[in-house]
C-alpha positions as CSV (number, residue, x, y, z in Angstrom):
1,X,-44.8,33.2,-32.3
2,X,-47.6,34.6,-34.4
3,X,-48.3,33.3,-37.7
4,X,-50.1,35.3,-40.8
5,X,-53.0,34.2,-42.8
6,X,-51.9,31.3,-44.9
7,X,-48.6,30.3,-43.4
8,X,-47.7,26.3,-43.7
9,X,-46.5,25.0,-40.9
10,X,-44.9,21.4,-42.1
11,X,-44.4,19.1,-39.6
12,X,-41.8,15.5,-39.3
13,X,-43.1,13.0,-36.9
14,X,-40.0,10.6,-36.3
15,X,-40.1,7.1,-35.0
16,X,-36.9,7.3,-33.4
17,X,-36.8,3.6,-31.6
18,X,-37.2,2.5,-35.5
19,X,-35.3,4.8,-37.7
20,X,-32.0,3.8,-39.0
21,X,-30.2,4.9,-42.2
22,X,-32.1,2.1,-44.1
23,X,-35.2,2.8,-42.9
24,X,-35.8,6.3,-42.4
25,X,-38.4,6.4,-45.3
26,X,-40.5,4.3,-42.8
27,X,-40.3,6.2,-39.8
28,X,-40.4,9.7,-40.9
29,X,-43.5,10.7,-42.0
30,X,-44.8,14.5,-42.7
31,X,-47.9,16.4,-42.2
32,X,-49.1,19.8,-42.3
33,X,-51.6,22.5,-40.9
34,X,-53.6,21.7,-44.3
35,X,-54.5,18.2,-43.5
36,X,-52.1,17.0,-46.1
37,X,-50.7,13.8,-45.4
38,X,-47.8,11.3,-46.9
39,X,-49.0,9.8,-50.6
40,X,-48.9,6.3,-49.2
41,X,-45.8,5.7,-46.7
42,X,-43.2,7.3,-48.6
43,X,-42.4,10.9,-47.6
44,X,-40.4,11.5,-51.1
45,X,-44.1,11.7,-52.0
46,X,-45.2,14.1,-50.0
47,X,-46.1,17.4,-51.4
48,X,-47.0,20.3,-49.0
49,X,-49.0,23.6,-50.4
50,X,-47.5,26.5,-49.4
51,X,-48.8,30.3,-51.2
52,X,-47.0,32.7,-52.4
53,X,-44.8,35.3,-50.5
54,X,-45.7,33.3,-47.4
55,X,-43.7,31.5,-44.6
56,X,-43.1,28.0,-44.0
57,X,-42.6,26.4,-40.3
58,X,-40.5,22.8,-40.1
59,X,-40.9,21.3,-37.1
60,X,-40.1,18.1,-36.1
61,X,-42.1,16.1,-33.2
62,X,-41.7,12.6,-31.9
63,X,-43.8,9.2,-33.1
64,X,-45.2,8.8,-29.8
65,X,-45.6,4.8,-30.9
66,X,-42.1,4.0,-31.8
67,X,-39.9,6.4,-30.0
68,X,-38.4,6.7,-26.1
69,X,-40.0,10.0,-24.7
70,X,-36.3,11.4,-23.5
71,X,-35.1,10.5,-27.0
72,X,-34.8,14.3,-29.2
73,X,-35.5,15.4,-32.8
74,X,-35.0,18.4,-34.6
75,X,-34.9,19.7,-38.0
76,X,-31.6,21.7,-38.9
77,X,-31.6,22.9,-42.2
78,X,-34.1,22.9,-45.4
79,X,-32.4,23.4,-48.5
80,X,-33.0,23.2,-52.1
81,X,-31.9,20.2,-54.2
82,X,-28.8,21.5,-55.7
83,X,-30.0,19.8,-59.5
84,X,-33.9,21.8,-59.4
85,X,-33.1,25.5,-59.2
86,X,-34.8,26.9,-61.8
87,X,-37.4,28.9,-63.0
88,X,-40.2,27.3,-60.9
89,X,-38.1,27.4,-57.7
90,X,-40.6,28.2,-54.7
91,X,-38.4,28.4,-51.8
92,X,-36.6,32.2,-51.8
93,X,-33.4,31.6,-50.0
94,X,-31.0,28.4,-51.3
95,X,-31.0,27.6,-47.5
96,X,-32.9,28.0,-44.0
97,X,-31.0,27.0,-40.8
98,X,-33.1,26.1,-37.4
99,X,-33.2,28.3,-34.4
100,X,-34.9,26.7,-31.3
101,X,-36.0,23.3,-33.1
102,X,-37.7,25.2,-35.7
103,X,-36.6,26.2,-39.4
104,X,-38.5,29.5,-41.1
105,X,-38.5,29.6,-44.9
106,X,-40.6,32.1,-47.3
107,X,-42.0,31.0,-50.3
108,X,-41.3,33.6,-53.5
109,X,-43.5,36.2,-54.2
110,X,-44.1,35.4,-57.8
111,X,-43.3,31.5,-59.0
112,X,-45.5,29.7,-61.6
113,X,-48.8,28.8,-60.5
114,X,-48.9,25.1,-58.9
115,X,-45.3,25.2,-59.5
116,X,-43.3,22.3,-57.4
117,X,-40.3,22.2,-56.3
118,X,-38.1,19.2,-54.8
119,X,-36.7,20.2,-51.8
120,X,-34.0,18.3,-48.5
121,X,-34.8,18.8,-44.9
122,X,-31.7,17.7,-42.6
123,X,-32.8,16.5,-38.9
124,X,-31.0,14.9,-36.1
125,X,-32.6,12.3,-33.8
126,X,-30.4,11.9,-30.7
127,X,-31.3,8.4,-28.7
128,X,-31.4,9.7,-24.9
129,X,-30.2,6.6,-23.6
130,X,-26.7,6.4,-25.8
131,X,-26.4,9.9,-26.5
132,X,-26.0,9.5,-29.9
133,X,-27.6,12.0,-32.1
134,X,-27.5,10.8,-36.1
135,X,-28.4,12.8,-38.8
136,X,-30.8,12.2,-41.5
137,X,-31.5,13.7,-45.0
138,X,-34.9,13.3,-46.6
139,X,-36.7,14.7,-49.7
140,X,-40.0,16.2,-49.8
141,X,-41.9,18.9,-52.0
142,X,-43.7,21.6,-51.8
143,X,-46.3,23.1,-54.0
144,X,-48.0,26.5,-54.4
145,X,-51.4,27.0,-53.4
146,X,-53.4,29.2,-55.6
């Protein structure tokens, strides 16, 4: 898969030996091809740059420290937070379903300069030895990049 110039490619490290419900603040942490990390350990906090009329990768990827190896994760679907659409949206669709363990968004050609906009990413983490996947919901945001 080839990326343009200035695509963000947002990344979800899961713990999934740790993660419950309760803690999934704590072992789901983000990252991106820009060196951005988490504002402290809570990934509410984190804010990824993204630039206009551009695409933006979710992928998820295993916490090599706290998960099993045969254990799987996997983003399914980013969507906008139903209560933030608005004028400074940044996302161009409402909703962006995975293909392949990987969800492709597109940022809007034209929102407000350093707009942000609060935003939910759905994943699954399916323990290998139970077979039990369990979804998760956690909320991010993203900011353009002048």
């Amino acid at each position: 898969m080839t990326k343009e110039k200035n695509t963000t490619t947002i990344t979800l490290t899961i713990g999934t030996s740790k993660i419950t419900p309760s803690t999934v603040n704590d072992f789901a942490h983000f990252s991106d091809n820009w060196n951005q990390k988490e504002d402290g350990d809570d990934p509410k906090k984190y804010k990824s740059s993204v630039y206009k009329d551009k695409d933006i990768y979710w992928e998820a990827a295993l916490d090599t420290k706290n998960s099993n190896s045969q254990d799987s994760v996997q983003i399914i679907v980013v969507f906008k937070k139903p209560d933030t659409t608005g004028a400074n949206d940044i996302l161009a669709k409402d909703c962006y379903y995975g293909s392949n363990g990987v969800v492709v968004g597109r940022a809007k050609k034209n929102p407000d300069d350093n707009a942000i906009e609060e935003y939910l990413v759905v994943f699954s983490v399916t323990i290998a030895s139970t077979k039990v996947t369990t979804f998760y919901v956690i909320d991010p945001k993203l900011q353009i990049q002048k």
